[in-house]
C-alpha positions in Angstrom: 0.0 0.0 0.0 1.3 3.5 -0.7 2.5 6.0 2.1 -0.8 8.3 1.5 -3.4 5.2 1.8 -1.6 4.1 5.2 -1.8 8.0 6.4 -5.5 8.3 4.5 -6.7 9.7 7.5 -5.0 11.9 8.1 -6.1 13.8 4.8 -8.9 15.1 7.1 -8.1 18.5 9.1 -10.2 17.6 12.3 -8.8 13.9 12.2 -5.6 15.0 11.9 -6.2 17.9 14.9 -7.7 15.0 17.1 -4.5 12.7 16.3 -1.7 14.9 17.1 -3.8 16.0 20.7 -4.3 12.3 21.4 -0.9 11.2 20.6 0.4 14.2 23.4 -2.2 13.6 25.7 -1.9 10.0 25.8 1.9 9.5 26.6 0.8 11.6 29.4 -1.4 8.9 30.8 0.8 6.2 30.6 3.5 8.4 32.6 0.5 8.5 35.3 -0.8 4.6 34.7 3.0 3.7 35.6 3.8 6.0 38.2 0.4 5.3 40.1 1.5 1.7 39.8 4.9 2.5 40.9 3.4 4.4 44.3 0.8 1.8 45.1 3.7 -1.4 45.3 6.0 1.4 46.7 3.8 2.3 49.8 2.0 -1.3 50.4 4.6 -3.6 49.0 1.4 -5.5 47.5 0.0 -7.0 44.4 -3.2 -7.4 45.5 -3.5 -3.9 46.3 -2.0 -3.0 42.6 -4.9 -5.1 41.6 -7.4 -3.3 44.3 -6.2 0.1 42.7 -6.8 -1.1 39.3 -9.9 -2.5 39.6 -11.5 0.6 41.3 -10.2 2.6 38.2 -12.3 0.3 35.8 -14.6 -0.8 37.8 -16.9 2.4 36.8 -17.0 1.4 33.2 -18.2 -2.0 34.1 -21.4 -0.5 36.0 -21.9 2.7 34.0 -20.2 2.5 30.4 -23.7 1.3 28.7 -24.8 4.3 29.9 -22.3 6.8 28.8 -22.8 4.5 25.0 -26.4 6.0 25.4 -25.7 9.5 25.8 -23.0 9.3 22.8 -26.1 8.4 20.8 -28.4 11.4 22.3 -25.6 14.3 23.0 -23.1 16.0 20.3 -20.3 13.6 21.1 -17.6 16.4 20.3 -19.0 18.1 23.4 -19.4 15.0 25.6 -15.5 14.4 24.8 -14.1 17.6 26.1 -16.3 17.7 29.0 -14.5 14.3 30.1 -11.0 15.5 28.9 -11.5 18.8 31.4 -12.4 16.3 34.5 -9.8 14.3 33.7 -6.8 16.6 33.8 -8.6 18.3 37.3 -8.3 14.6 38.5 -4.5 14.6 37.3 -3.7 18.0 38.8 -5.2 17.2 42.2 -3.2 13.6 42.1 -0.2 16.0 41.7 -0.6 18.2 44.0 -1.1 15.1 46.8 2.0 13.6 45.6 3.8 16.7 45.5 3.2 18.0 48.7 4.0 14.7 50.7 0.1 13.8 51.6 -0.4 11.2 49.4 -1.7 8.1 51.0 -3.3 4.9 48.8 -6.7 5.8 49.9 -6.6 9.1 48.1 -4.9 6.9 45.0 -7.8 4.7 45.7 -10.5 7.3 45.6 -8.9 9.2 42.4 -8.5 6.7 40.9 -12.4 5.4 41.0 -13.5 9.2 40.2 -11.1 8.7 36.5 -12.8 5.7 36.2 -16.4 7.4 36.1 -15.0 9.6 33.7 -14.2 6.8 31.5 -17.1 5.1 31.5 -18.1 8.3 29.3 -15.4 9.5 27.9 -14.5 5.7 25.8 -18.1 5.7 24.1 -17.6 9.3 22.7 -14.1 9.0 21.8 -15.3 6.1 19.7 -17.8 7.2 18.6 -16.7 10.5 18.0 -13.5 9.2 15.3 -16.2 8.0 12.7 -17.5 12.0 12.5 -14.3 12.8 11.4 -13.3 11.3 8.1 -16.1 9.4 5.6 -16.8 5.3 5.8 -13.9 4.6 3.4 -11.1 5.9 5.7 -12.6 4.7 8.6 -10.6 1.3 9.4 -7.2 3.7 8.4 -8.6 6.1 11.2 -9.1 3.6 13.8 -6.2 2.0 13.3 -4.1 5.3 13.5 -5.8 6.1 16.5 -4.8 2.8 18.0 -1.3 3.2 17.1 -1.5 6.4 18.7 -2.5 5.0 21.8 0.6 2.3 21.4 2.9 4.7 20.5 2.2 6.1 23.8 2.4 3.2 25.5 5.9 2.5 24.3 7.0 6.1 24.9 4.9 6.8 27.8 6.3 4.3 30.5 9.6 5.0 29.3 9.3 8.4 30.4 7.6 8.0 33.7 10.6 5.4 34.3 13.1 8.6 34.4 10.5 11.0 35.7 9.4 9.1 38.6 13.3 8.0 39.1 14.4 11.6 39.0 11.9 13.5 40.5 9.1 11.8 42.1 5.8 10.4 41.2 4.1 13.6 41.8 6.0 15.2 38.5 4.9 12.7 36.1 1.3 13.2 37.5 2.2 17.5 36.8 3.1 16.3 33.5 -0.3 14.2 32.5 -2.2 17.0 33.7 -0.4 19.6 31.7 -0.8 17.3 28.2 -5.0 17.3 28.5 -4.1 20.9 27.1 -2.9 19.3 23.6 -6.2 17.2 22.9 -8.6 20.0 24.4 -7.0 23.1 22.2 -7.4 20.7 19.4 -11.0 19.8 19.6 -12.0 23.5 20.4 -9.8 24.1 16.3 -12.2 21.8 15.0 -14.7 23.2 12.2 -18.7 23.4 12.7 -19.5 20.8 15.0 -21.7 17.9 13.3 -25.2 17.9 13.8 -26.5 15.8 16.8 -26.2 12.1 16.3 -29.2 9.9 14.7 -30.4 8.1 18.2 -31.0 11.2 20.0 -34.8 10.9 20.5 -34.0 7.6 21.9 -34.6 6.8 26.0 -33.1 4.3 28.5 -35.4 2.0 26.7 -33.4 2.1 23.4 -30.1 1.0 25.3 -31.4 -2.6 25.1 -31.8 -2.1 21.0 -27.9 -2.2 20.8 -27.7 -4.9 22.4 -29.9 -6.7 21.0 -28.1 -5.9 17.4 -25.0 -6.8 18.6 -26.4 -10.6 20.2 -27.9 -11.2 17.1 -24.7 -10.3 14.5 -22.4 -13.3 15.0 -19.5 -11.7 13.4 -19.6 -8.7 16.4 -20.6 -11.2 19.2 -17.7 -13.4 18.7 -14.9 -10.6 18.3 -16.6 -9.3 21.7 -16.4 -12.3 23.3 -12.4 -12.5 22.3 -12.2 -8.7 23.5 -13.7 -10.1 26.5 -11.5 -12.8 27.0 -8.3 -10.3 26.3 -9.3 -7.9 28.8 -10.1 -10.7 31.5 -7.5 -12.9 31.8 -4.9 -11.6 28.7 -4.3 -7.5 28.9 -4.0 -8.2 33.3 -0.4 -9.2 33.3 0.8 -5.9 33.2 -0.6 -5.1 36.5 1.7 -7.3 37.9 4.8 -6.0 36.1 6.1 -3.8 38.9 6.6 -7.2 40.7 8.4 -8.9 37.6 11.0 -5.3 37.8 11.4 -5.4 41.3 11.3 -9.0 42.6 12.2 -11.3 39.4 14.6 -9.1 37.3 15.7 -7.2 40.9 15.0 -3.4 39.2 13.6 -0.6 40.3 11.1 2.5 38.1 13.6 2.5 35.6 13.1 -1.5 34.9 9.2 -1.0 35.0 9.2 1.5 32.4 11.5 -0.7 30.1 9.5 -3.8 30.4 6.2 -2.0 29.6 7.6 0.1 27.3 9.0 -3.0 25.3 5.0 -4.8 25.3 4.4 -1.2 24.3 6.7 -1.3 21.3 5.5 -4.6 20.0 1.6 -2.5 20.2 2.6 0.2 18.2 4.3 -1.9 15.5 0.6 -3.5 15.3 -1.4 -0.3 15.6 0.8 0.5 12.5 0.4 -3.1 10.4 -2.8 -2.5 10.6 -3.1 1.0 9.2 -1.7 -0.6 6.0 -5.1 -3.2 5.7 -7.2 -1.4 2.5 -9.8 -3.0 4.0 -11.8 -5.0 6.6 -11.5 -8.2 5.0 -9.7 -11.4 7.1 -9.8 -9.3 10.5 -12.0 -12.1 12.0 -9.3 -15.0 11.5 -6.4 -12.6 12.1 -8.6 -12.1 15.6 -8.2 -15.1 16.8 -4.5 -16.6 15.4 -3.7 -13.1 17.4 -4.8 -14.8 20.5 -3.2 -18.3 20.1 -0.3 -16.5 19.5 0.1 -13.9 22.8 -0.7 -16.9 25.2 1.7 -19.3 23.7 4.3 -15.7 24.5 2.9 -15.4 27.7 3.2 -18.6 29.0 7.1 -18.3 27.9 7.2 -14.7 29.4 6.4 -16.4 33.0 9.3 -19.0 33.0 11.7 -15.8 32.0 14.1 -15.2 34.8 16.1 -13.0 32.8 15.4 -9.4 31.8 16.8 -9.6 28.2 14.6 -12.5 27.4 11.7 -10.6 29.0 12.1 -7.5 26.4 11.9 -9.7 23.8 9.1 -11.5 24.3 7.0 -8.7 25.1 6.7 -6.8 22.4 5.3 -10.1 21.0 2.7 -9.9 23.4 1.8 -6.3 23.0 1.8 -6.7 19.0 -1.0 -10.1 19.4 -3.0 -8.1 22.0 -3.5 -5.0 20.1 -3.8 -6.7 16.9 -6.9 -8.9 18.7 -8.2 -5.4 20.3 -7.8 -3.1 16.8 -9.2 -5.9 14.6 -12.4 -6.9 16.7 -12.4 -2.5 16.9 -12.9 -2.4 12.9 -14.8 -5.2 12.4 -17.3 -4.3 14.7 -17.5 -0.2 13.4 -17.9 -1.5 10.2 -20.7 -3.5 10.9 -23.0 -1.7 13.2 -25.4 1.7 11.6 -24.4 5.2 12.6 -27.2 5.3 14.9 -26.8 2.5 17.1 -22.7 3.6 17.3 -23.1 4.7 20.5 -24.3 2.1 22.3 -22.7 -0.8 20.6 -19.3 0.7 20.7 -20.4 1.3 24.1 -20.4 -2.9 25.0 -16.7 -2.2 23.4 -15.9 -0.5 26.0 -17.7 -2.7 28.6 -16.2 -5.6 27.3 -12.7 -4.1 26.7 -11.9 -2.0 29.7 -14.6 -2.9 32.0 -14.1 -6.3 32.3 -10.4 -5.0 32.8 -11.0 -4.8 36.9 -12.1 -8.4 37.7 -9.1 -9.4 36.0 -7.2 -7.0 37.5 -8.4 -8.1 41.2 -7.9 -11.4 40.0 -4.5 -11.2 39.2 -3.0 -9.4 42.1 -5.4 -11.7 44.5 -3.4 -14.9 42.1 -0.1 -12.9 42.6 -0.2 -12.4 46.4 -1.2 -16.2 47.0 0.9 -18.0 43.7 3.2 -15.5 42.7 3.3 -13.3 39.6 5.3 -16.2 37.1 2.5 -18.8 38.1 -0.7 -16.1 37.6 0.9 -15.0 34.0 1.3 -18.8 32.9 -2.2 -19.6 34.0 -3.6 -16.5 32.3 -1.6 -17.2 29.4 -3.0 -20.8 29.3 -6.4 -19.9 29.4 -6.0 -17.2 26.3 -4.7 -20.1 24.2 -7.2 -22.1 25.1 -10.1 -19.7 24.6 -8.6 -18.1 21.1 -8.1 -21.9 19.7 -11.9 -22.2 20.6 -12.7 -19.0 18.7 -10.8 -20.3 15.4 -12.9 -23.4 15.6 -16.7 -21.6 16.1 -16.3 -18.4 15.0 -18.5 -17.7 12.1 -16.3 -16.9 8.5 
């Protein structure tokens, strides 16, 4: 594919706005996402409370993301998508100020952290949402694929960063710094031309929630890249919450360590994010689904016997690239299927199924990690990906 279909996009002056803000904005939360984790197994010298913390900062999408996919189908999304970019960096600045002023304790972590969640639960359904306003049908996969790779790219710089920030000057800078980057996606949404008119299910109620779901049930094709999502954000994507015990206890590191080790799964993300932008269409996402899933638990199940740290950076970014291929495909597949006026709320059981069901895992896999140890709760994790994404290849609908 030539270099202007891969950046096809980006031919779009708000996409391109919203890309360039996103990709600042979101290496500042993975500075915070790593140096929250950092803090927490700093002051409690716990996995189970790195898995507390983490579930209370998804646990809001869980009970309320169907929700905020409802009001991204009633409200101008644009709107709803600054609103929860403004609460987020006030969350940011007050988690910097606690750090920075010595009062930080893990209840306040705890209680921030839930609060971000709620804005999540409403921010993920417009910012899906939101993407297909920005460029016609055609360059649609390109877009979401872009804006994946904008979140990977982040997540291979991001951690990298908070490594030497939180090394050199303290947690509470690299929360400073999150809070400051909000400023990049927010002045580019308020650039943006004429807002778009409202979107189609606005006369809709709570009643019209259960018509997404009932679409999405009833199209094989989107209930079977769900249920993978599902299985991905259960068991798969919850072995990087028990990375700050691989830096400090198996490879004997410190910040610095953690940063490498999720900047290296972080690498092998972005490298997909990118593949991807290269598809010209939607075609063979569904197979490349699930062969991404046999793949990352075969890696993770090798990743938990590694004992040293060079072995460990390479067979993460394996793990990142199947993950975010599996996420990015089942993403595209499912945007392409579903009408303009159910987006909302379909994209909203994304979002549910991706990032919501993130915090039983989570809780799961520091609870595994306290009692087995982090190498055991990675293989068993890994195992039961394999398992579930050689289940997938043999059902799921062609």
């Amino acid at each position: 594919m030539s270099r202007w279909n891969f950046l096809s996009s980006l031919r779009h002056r708000d996409f391109r706005l919203y890309y360039v803000g996103q990709l600042v904005s979101l290496n500042g939360t993975w500075m915070q996402t790593v140096a929250q984790s950092w803090l927490v197994y700093r002051l409690t010298d716990s996995s189970f409370m790195l898995g507390l913390v983490a579930f209370l900062a998804m646990l809001p999408v869980l009970l309320f993301g169907l929700l905020g996919g409802l009001l991204a189908d009633r409200l101008p999304r644009r709107r709803l998508f600054l609103v929860a970019q403004a609460l987020a960096m006030a969350q940011a600045l007050v988690l910097a100020t606690l750090a920075l002023g010595g009062w930080i304790e893990v209840w306040h972590v705890m209680v921030l952290a839930l609060l971000l969640g709620l804005v999540h639960a409403f921010e993920m359904p417009a910012r899906h949402t939101f993407i297909a306003e920005l460029v016609p049908r055609e360059d649609l996969p390109n877009a979401i694929a872009l804006n994946s790779s904008a979140f990977n790219i982040a997540r291979f710089v991001g951690p990298t960063l908070a490594g030497w920030v939180v090394a050199g000057f303290g947690e509470g800078t690299a929360f400073a710094v999150n809070a400051v980057t909000f400023l990049a996606v927010m002045g580019a949404i308020q650039r943006m031309n004429n807002p778009p008119p409202l979107p189609d299910g606005r006369e809709g109620g709570p009643g019209r929630l259960a018509e997404g779901l009932r679409f999405a049930w009833g199209a094989p094709v989107i209930r079977s890249a769900l249920g993978m999502v599902g299985l991905t954000s259960l068991l798969g994507s919850s072995y990087a919450i028990l990375m700050p015990v691989f830096a400090r206890e198996i490879f004997a590191g410190g910040a610095g360590t953690l940063g490498l080790l999720l900047g290296s799964a972080g690498a092998g993300a972005m490298l997909a994010a990118l593949r991807l932008a290269q598809r010209a269409s939607g075609s063979g996402l569904d197979r490349l689904i699930g062969h991404s899933g046999v793949v990352a638990g075969v890696f993770m199940l090798l990743f938990a016997g590694a004992r040293h740290l060079g072995l460990a950076l390479v067979l993460l970014p394996v793990i990142g690239f199947c993950f975010t291929s599996l996420v990015a495909s089942a993403n595209t597949l499912i945007q392409l299927e579903v009408p303009n006026r159910l987006r909302g709320r379909v994209m909203s059981l994304f979002s549910v199924t991706f990032i919501g069901l993130t915090p039983l895992g989570n809780l799961v896999a520091g609870t595994l990690g306290h009692w087995l140890g982090a190498p055991l709760t990675v293989a068993l994790f890994g195992g039961a990906c394999l398992a579930g994404a050689l289940a997938y290849l043999a059902a799921a609908p062609r």
